[in-house]
C-alpha positions as CSV (number, residue, x, y, z in Angstrom):
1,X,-9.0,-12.0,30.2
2,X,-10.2,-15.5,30.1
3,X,-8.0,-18.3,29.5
4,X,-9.5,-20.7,26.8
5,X,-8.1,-23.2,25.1
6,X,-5.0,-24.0,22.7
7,X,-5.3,-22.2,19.8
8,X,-3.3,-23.4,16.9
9,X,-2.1,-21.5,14.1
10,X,-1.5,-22.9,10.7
11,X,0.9,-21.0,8.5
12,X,1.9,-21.9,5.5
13,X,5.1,-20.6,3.8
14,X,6.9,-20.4,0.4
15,X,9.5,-18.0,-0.1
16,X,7.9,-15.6,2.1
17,X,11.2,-13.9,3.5
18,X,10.0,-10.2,2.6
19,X,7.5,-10.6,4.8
20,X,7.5,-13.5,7.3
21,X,9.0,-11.4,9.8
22,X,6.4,-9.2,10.1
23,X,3.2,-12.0,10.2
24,X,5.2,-13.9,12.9
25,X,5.7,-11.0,15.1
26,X,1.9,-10.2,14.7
27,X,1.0,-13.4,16.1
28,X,3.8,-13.1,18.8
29,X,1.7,-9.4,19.6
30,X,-1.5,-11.3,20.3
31,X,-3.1,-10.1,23.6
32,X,-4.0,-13.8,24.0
33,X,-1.1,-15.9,24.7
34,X,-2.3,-19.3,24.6
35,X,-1.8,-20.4,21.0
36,X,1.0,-22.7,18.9
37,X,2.5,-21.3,15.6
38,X,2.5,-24.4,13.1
39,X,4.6,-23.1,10.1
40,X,5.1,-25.6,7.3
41,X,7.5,-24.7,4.4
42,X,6.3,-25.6,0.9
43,X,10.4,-26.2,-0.6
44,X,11.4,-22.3,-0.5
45,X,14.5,-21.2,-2.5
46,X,14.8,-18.2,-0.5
47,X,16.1,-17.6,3.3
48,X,12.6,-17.8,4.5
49,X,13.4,-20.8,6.6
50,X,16.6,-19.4,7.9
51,X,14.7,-16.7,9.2
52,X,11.5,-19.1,10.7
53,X,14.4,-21.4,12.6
54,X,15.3,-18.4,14.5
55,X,12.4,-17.8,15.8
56,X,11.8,-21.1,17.1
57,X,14.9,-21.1,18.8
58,X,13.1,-18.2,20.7
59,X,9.8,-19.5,21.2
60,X,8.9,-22.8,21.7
61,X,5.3,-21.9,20.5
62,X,7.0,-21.6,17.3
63,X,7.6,-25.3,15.1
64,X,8.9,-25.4,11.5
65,X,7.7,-28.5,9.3
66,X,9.1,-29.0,6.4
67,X,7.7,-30.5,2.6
68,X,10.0,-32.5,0.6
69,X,8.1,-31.6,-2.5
70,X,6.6,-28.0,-3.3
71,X,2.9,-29.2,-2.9
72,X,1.2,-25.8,-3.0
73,X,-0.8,-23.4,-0.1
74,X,-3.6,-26.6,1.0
75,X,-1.3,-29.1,1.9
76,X,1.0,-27.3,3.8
77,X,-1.9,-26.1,5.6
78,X,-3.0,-29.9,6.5
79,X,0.3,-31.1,7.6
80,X,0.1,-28.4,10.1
81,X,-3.7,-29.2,11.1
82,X,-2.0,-32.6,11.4
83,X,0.4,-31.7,13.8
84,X,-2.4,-29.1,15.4
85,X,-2.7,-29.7,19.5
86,X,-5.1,-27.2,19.6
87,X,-9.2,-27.3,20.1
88,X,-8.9,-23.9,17.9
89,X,-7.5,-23.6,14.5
90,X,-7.0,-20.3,12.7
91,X,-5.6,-19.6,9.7
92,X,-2.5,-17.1,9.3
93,X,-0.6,-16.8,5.6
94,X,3.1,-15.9,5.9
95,X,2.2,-12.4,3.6
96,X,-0.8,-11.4,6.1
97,X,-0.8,-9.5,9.4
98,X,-2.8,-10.2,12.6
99,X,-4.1,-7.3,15.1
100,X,-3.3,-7.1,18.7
101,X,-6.6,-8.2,19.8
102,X,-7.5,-10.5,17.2
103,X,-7.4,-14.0,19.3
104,X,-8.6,-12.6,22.3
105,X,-11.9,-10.6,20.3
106,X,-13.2,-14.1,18.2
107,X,-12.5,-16.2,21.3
108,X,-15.0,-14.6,23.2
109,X,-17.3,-14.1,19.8
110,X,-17.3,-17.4,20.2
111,X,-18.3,-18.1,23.5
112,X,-21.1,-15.5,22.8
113,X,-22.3,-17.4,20.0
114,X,-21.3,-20.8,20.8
115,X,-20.8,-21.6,17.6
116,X,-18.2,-23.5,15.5
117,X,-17.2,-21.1,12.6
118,X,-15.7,-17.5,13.0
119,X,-14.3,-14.9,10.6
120,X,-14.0,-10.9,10.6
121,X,-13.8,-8.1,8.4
122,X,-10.5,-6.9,7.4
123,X,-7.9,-4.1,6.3
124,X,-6.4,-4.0,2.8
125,X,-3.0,-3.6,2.0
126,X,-0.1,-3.8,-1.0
127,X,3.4,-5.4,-0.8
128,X,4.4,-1.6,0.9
129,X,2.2,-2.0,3.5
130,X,0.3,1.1,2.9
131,X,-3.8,0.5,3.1
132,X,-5.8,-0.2,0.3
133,X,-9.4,-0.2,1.6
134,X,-11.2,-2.8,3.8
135,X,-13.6,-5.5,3.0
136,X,-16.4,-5.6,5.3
137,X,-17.6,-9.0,6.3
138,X,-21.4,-10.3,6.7
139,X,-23.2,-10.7,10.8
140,X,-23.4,-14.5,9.5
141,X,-23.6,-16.7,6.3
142,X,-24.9,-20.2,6.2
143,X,-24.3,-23.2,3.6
144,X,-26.3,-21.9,1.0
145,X,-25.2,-17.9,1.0
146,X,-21.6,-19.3,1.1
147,X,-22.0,-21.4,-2.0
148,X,-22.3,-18.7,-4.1
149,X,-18.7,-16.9,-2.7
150,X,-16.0,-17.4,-0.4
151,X,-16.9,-14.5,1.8
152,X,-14.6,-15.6,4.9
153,X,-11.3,-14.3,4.4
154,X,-8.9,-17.4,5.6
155,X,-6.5,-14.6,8.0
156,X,-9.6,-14.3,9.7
157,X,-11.2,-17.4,10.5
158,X,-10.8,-20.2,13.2
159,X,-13.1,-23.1,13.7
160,X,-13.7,-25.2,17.1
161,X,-12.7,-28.8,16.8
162,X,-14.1,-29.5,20.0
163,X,-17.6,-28.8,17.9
164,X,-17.3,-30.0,13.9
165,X,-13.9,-32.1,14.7
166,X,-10.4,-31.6,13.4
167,X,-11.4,-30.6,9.3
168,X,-8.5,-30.7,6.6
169,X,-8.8,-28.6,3.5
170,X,-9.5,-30.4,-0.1
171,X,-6.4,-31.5,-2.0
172,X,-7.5,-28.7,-5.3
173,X,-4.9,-26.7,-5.9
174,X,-6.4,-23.5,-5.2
175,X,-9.2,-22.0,-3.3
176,X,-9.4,-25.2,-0.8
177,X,-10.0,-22.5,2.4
178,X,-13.4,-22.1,0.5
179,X,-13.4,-25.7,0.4
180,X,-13.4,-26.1,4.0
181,X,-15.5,-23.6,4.9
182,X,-18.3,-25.2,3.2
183,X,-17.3,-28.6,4.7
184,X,-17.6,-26.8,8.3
185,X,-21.3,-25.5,7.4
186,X,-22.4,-28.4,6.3
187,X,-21.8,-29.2,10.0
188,X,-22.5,-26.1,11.6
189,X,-24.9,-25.1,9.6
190,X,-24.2,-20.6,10.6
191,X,-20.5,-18.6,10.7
192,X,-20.8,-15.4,12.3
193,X,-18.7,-12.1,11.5
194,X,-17.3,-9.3,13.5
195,X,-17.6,-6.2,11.6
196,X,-14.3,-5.0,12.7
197,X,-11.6,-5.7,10.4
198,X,-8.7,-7.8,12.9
199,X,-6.3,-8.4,10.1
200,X,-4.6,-6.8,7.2
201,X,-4.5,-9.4,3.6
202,X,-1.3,-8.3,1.4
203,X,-2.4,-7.9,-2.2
204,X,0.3,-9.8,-3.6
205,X,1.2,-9.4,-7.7
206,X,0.4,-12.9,-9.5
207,X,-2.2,-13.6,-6.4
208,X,-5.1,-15.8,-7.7
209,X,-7.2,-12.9,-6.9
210,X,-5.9,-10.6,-9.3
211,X,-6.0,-13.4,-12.8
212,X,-9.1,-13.4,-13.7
213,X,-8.9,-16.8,-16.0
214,X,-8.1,-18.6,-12.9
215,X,-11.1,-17.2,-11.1
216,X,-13.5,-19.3,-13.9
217,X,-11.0,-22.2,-13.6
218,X,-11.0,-22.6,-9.6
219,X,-14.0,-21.8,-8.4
220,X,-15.8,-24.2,-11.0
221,X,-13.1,-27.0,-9.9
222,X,-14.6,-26.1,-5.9
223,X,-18.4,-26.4,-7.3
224,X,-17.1,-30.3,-9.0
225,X,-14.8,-31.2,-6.6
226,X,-16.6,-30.2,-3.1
227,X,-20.1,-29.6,-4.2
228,X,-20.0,-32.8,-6.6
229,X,-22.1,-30.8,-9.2
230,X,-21.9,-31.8,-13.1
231,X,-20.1,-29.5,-15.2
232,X,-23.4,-27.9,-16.8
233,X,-24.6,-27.4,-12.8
234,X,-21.1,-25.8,-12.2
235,X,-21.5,-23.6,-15.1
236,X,-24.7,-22.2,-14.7
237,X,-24.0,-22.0,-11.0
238,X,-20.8,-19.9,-11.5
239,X,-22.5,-17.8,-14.2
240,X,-25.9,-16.5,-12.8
241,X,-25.1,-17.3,-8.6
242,X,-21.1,-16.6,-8.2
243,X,-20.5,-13.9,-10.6
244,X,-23.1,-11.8,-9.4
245,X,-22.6,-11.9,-6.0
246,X,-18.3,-11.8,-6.3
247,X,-19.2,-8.6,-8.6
248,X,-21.3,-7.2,-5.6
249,X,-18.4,-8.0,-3.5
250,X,-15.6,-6.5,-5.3
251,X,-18.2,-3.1,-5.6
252,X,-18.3,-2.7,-1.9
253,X,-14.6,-3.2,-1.9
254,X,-13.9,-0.2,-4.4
255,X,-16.5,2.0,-2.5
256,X,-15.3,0.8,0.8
257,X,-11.1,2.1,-0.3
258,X,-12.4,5.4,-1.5
């Protein structure tokens, strides 16, 4: 196996104690060995730090940050880019799961493709653990395919700062991973998938993905707030581009968990 470089791994965590355990000691599994775990805590009321301490007591790849103010998902996520020492970054939330091979497959993907932007498909699963389904990622998307969804799930991607620089997610509130992956593209210009799924994403109750008011509310503040678009632009473009591609999306899902 070839040795490449740092990766680091941005966590962010928020009373995640049912399930930290279990995304940590995916990472720890990684066939590729060469990586930091950047946790940052978002003010959790639970023993989820408790639990992250004694880990980095174990493993110095392990750090803990910690937010004096619960700031949400994004800027967690950015005080850990912050702190990043990595020429990798990937993305790991503290509900999700990482395969064995996961590092070691979309390093070399990389190399392949020499590009800046990678993401896979990936496994389904509810707060159990039992499997759901799968959703099946595309060979590649560019800036203008990406606009009308975010089809990168954010357990799988990494991005190469030694190509596109170190990139921070948006300050919105919600859906900023979409937010940076458009940022990167701009850059880039392609992202390229690997069909196999090299994660599992926990369907969480309350998850922005299941309230479907929020979806309108979001993804039109990404289209103002990234894109720069008026609100009749955002409007239209959520209507007649985004619904009809996320419905698409959500189809394949259904048929894809049958």
């Amino acid at each position: 196996m070839k040795d490449y470089d740092l990766v680091s791994i941005i966590t962010p965590s928020y009373n995640s104690a049912d399930f930290i355990v279990e995304t940590i000691e995916g990472i720890i599994n990684q066939t590729y060995s060469n990586w930091e775990l950047l946790i940052t805590d978002d003010c959790s009321t639970d023993n989820s730090i408790e639990i992250i301490e004694e880990y980095t007591k174990k493993d110095p790849r392990i750090k803990l940050q910690k937010l004096d103010v619960n700031s949400g998902a994004g800027i967690c996520r950015n005080k850990s880019i912050e702190a990043a020492k990595g020429r990798y970054i990937a993305f790991c939330d503290s509900d999700d799961v990482w395969m064995p091979h996961k590092l070691e497959k979309q390093l070399q993907f990389m190399e392949e493709k020499q590009c800046a932007l990678v993401y896979s498909s990936y496994m389904l699963m509810d707060e159990a653990g039992d499997e759901k389904g799968i959703a099946v990622c595309r060979n590649r998307l560019d800036f203008n395919s990406l606009k009308r969804d975010n089809e990168i799930g954010c357990l799988t991607a990494i991005y190469d700062t030694a190509k596109v620089g170190k990139m921070y997610m948006s300050s919105i509130r919600k859906r900023q991973d979409w937010g940076l992956w458009l940022e990167i593209l701009a850059k880039c210009k392609v992202a390229y998938g690997i069909k196999e799924p090299l994660a599992y994403y926990r369907i969480r109750s309350g998850s922005i993905s299941r309230k479907k008011m929020d979806l309108v509310k979001h993804n039109i503040n990404v289209y103002r707030t990234i894109l720069k678009y008026p609100v009749w632009k955002a409007y239209l473009f959520f209507s007649f581009a985004f619904m009809p591609a996320y419905a698409l999306k959500r189809f394949k899902m259904k048929i894809n968990s049958i």
